[in-house]
C-alpha positions in Angstrom: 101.9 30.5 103.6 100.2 28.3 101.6 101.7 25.2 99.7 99.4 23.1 97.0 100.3 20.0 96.6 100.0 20.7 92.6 101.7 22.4 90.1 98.5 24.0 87.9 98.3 28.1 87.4 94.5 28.0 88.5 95.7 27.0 92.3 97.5 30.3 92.8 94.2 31.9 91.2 92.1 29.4 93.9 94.2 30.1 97.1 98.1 29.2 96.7 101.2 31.0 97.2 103.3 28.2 95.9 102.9 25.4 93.9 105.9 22.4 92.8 107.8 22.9 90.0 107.9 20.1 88.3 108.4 21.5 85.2 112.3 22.5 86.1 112.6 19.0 88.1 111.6 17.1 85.1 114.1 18.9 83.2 116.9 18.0 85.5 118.0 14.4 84.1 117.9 15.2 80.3 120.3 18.8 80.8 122.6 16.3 83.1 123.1 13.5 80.8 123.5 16.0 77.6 120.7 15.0 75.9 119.0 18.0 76.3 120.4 21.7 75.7 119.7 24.4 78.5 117.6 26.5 76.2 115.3 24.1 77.3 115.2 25.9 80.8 114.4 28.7 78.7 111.3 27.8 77.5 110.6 26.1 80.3 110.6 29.9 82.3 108.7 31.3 79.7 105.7 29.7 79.5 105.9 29.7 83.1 105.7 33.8 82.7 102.9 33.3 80.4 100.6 30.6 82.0 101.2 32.0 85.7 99.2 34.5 87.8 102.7 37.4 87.9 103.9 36.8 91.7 103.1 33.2 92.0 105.6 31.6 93.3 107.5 28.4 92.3 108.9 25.9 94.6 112.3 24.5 92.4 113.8 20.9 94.4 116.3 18.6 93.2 113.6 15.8 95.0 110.9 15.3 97.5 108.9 12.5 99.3 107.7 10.7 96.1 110.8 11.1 94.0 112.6 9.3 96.1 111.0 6.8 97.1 110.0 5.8 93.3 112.8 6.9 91.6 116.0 7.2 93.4 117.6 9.2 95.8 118.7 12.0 93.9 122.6 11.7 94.9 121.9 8.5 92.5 119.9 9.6 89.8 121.7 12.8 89.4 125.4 11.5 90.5 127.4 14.1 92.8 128.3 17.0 90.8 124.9 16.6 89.1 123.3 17.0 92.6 125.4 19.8 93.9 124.4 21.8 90.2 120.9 21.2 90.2 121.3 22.6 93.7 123.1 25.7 93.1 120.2 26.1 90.3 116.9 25.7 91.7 118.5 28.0 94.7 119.4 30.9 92.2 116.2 30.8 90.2 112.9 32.7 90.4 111.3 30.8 93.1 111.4 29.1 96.7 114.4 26.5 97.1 113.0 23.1 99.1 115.6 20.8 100.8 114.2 17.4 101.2 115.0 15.2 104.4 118.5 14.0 103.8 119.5 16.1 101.8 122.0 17.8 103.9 124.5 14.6 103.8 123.7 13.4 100.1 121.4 10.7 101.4 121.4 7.1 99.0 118.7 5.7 100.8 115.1 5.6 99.8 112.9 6.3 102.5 109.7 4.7 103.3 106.5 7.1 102.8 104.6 6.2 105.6 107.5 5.7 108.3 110.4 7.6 110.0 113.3 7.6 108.8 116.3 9.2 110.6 118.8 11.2 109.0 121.9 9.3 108.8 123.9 12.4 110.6 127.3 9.8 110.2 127.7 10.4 106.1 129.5 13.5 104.9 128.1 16.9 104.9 129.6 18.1 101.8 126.2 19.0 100.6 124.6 20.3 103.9 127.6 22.7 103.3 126.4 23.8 100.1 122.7 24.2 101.4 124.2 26.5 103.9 126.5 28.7 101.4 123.5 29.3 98.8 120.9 30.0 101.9 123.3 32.7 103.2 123.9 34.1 99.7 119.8 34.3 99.5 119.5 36.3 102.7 122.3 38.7 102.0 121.2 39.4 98.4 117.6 40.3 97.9 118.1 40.2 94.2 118.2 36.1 94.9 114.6 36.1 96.5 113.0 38.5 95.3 114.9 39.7 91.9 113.9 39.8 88.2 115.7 37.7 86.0 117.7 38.2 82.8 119.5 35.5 80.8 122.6 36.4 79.3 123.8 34.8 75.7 126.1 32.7 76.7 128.5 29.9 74.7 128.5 26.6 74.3 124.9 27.7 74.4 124.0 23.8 74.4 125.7 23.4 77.7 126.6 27.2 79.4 123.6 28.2 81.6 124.0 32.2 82.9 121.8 35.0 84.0 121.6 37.9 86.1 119.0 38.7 89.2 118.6 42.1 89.9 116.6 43.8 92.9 117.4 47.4 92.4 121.3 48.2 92.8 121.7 44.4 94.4 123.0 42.1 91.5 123.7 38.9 91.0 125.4 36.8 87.9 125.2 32.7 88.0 127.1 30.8 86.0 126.4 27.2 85.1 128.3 24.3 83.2 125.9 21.2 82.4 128.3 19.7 80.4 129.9 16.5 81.8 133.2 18.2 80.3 135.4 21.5 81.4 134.3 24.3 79.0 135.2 27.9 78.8 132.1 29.7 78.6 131.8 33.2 77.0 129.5 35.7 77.9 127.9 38.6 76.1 126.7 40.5 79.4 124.3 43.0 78.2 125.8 46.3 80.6 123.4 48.6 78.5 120.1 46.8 80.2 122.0 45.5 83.3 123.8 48.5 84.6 122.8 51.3 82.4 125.2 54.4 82.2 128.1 52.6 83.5 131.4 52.4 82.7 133.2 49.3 83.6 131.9 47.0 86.4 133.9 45.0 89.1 132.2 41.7 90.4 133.6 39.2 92.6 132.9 35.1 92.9 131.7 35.0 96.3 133.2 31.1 96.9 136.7 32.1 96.0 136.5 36.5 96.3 138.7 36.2 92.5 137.8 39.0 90.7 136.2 39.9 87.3 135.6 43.0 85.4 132.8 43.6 83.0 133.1 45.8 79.8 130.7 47.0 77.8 131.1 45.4 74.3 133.6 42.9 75.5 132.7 39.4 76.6 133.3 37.8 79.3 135.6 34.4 79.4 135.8 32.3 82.0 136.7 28.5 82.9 134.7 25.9 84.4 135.1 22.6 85.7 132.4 19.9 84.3 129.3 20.4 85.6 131.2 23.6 87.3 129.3 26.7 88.8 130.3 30.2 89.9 128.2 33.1 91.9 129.5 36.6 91.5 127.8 40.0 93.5 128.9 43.3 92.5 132.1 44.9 94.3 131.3 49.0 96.0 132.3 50.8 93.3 135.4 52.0 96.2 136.7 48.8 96.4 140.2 48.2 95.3 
């Protein structure tokens, strides 16, 4: 594999596989603090489809060697549930998820560029846990690594982020809250392009197993804590 250390379409044409993706990174503070509304991500994917060679692949990070070390640790700069969010997101996008040295406790430290630092292995592991929940959804679903993706309409559209990846019959629906406040989100799930010639469909939040059911024409409600996430795969059309 090869990694640029650039963002720029021309270095998948040159020799790349992946390049950073700054242009989701950058995005990051404005949808936490409100100031910006997610259809920003929107157009943010779409140019990407337009100015990029079709396969090239995107690393998404919530913050790498630079970041930190001139900005902040990005526990700080994004606060907690900010963090664990932009986590869950740039895991469930098109792309190839990066964790950053640190990472996996919620490091607050800045790290020197040119030295070792240790992990601090001491401070909770909340967000190693995370890392490890979204990495085993990844290599169970295929539709997560390798999917297509399709935004669902989704309200408060200013703050409720959703979309499907599909690989074949493997499905996935991610559901994301930016808003610093609880919202019930509703979603107009479009079954017809989705899953085509079926009835009813039965998905499950893979974090807590609760069940939903999708009907064509009906949308979906659900509620989410601020800054609040949830992960559904499709159930076997057997299961009870």
């Amino acid at each position: 594999m090869m990694l640029a250390e650039g963002s720029l379409p021309r270095e998948h044409v040159k020799a790349f596989d992946l390049t950073y993706s700054w242009n989701v990174y950058d995005a990051l503070d404005g949808l936490l603090q409100g100031k910006r509304p997610v259809t920003l991500l929107d157009q943010i994917l779409k140019n990407e489809r337009l100015q990029f060679p079709t396969g090239s692949l995107r690393m998404r990070f919530t913050t790498n060697h630079d970041k930190n070390a001139y900005d902040a640790p990005a526990v700080l700069k994004f606060g907690t549930d900010g963090l664990r969010l932009a986590t869950v997101l740039v895991n469930t996008l098109p792309g190839v998820p990066m964790i950053y040295t640190g990472e996996e406790v919620g490091n607050d430290r800045k790290l020197s560029l040119f030295e070792k630092t240790g992990v601090d292995w001491t401070r909770p592991r909340d967000m190693g846990d995370l890392w490890k929940f979204l990495i085993g959804i990844r290599r169970s679903h295929l539709a997560l690594s390798r999917g297509d993706m399709l935004r669902v309409p989704s309200s408060p559209e200013g703050d409720i982020f959703s979309f499907f990846r599909a690989a074949g019959t493997d499905k996935v629906l991610v559901v994301l809250n930016f808003s610093a406040e609880p919202r019930t989100a509703s979603l107009a799930v479009p079954m017809d392009r989705i899953f085509p010639r079926q009835g009813s469909v039965r998905m499950k939040e893979v974090s807590t197993g609760k069940a939903i059911v999708l009907q064509p024409g009906q949308p979906q409600e659900m509620s989410l804590e601020a800054r609040g996430y949830r992960i559904f795969t499709v159930e076997p059309p057997n299961k009870k």
